[in-house]
C-alpha positions in Angstrom: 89.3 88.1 124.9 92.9 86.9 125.1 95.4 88.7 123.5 97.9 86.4 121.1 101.3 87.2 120.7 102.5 87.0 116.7 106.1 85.9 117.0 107.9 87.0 113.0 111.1 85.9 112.1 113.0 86.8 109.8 112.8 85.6 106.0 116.7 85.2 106.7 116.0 82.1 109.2 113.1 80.4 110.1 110.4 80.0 113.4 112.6 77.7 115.4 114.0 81.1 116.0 111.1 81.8 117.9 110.1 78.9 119.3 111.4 78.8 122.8 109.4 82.0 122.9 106.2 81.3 122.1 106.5 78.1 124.7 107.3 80.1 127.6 104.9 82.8 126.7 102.2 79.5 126.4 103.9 77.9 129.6 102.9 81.9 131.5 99.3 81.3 129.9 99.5 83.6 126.7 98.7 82.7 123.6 101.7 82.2 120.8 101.7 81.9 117.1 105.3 81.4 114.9 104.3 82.3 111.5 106.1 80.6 109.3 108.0 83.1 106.5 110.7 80.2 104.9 108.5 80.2 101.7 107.8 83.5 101.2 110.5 83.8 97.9 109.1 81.3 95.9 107.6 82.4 92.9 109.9 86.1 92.6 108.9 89.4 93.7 107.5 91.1 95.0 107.7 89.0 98.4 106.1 91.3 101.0 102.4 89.8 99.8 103.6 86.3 100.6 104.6 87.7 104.2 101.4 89.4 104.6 99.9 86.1 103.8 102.0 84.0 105.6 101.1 86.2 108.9 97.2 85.9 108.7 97.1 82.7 108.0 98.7 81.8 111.0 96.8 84.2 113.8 93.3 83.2 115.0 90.3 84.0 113.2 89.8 87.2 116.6 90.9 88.5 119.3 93.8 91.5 120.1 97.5 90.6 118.4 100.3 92.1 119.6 103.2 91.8 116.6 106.3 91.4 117.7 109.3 91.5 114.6 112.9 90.2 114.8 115.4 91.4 112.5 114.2 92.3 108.8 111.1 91.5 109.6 110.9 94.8 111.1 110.6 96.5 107.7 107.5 94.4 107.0 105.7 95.5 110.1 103.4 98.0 108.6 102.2 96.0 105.7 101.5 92.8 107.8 100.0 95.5 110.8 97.7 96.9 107.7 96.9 93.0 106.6 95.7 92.7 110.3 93.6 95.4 110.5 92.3 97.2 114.3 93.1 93.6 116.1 96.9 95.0 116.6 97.2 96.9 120.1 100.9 96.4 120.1 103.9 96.3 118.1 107.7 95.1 119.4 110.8 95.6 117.7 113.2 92.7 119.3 116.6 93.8 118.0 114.8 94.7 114.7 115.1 97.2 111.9 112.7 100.0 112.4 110.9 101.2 108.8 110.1 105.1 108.1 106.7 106.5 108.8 105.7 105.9 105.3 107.1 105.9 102.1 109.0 102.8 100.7 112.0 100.9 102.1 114.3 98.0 101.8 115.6 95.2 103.2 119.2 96.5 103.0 121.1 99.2 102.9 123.2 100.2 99.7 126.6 100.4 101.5 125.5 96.8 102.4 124.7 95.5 99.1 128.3 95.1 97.6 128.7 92.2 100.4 125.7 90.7 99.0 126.5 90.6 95.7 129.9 89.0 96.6 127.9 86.1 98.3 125.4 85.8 95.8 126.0 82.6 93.0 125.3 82.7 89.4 121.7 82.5 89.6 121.2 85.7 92.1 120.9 83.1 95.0 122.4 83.9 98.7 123.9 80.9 100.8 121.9 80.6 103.9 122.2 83.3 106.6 124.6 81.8 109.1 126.9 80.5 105.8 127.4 85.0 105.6 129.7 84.6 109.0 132.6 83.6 110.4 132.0 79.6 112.1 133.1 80.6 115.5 130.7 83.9 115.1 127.9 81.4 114.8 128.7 79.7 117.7 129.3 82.5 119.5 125.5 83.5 118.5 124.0 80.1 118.7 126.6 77.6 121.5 124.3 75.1 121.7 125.2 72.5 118.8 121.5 71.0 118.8 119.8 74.5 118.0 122.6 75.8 115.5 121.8 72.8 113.5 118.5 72.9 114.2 118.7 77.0 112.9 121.0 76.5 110.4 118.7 73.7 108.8 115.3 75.5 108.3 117.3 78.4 107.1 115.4 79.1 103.3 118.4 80.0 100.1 117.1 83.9 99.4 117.5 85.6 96.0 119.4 88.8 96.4 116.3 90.6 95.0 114.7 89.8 98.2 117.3 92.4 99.6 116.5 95.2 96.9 112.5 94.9 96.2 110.5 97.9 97.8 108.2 97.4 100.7 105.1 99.9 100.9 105.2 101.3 104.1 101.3 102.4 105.0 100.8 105.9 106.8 99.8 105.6 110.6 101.2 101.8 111.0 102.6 103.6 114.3 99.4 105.2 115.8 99.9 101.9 118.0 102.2 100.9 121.3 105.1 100.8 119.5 108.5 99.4 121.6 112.0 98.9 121.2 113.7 95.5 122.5 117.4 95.7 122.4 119.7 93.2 122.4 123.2 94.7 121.4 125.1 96.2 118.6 125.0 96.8 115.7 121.3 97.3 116.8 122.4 100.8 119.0 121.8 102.9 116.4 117.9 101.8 115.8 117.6 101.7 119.7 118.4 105.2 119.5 116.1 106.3 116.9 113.2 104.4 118.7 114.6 106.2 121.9 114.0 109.6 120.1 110.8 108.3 118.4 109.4 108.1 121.7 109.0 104.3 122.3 109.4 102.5 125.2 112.9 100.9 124.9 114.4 97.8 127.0 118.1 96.2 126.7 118.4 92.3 127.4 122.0 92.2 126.4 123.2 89.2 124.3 123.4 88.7 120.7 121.6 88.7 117.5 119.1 85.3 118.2 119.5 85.8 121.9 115.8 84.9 121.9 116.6 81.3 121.1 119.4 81.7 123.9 117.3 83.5 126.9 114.0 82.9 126.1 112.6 84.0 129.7 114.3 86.6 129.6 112.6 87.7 126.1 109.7 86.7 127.5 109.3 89.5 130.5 111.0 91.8 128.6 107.9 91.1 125.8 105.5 91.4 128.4 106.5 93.9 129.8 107.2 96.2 126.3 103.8 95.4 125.1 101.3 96.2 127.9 99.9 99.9 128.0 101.1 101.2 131.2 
């Protein structure tokens, strides 16, 4: 039975992120699904069901998944691999926060959160993800002018809770292929740790949403990441 690959974005953006992907996987004769996670803050926390949700709605009703998580969407790995059940063979981290073994965790750091709370209006609400940077850091990241709009217009508002609210994080969500796709910093340090964790790790250097910018390249480095040998 055909494997499908289960493309997550980040709550931060949206699927066009992923897009390019799941066509040239599709274009190679895999199977490709782009959850999308833009609504999963509506209604208040916590979120993390709503992700779970979002995820298995979208895959098909069988067959192997292989979850592969960009970003934040790493930390919700385990709970949506848990939601999935024995389907998952294969879990990839492309340039992705990697959660703990078990335990609880969050979407952001505490040294982090002072920035936040500087972004954040009245109401608790945060701009839109690429509204955090710099303009020319944003082109840098995204040059074509189509595709940042395109990115920058899907983006969902997120309520600074979404940063603080505790994800469970299930014992044995990596008794799976786990693997490590790196794109650059500030992602050395997690490329490390799955280095010492024993994964698989690959470098296709470029920045944060390089996947929107190399998507072939994403794609063999996907393929190759996920298979067993």
């Amino acid at each position: 039975m055909q494997t499908t690959f289960v493309l997550v974005h980040s709550p931060s953006v949206g699927p066009s992120t992923w897009a390019p992907v799941a066509e040239s996987l599709e274009r190679r004769g895999h199977a490709a699904v782009v959850p999308d996670l833009t609504g999963v803050s509506a209604g208040g926390a916590p979120y993390w069901p709503r992700v779970v949700a979002a995820v298995r709605a979208a895959v098909p009703a069988d067959g192997p998944l292989v979850l592969v998580v960009h970003s934040n969407a790493g930390f919700f790995l385990p709970v949506v691999k848990e939601g999935l059940g024995e389907r998952v063979v294969a879990c990839v981290f492309a340039d992705a926060h990697i959660p703990p073994g078990e335990g609880l965790v969050k979407t952001a750091e505490e040294a982090f959160l002072p920035f936040l709370h500087d972004l954040a209006g009245p109401e608790g609400v945060l701009p839109r993800w690429t509204d955090w940077w710099d303009e020319e850091d944003v082109v840098a990241m995204l040059p074509d002018p189509a595709v940042r709009i395109r990115v920058a217009a899907e983006q969902p508002r997120l309520p600074l809770d979404y940063y603080t609210q505790p994800i469970p994080v299930p014992a044995g969500w990596d008794t799976v292929r786990c693997s490590f796709l790196w794109y650059g910093p500030p992602y050395d340090a997690v490329a490390e740790e799955a280095a010492h964790r024993g994964w698989p790790v690959t470098r296709v250097p470029g920045m944060h949403l390089h996947q929107i910018v190399d998507p072939e390249g994403v794609t063999d480095a996907l393929l190759k990441l996920s298979r067993k040998s």
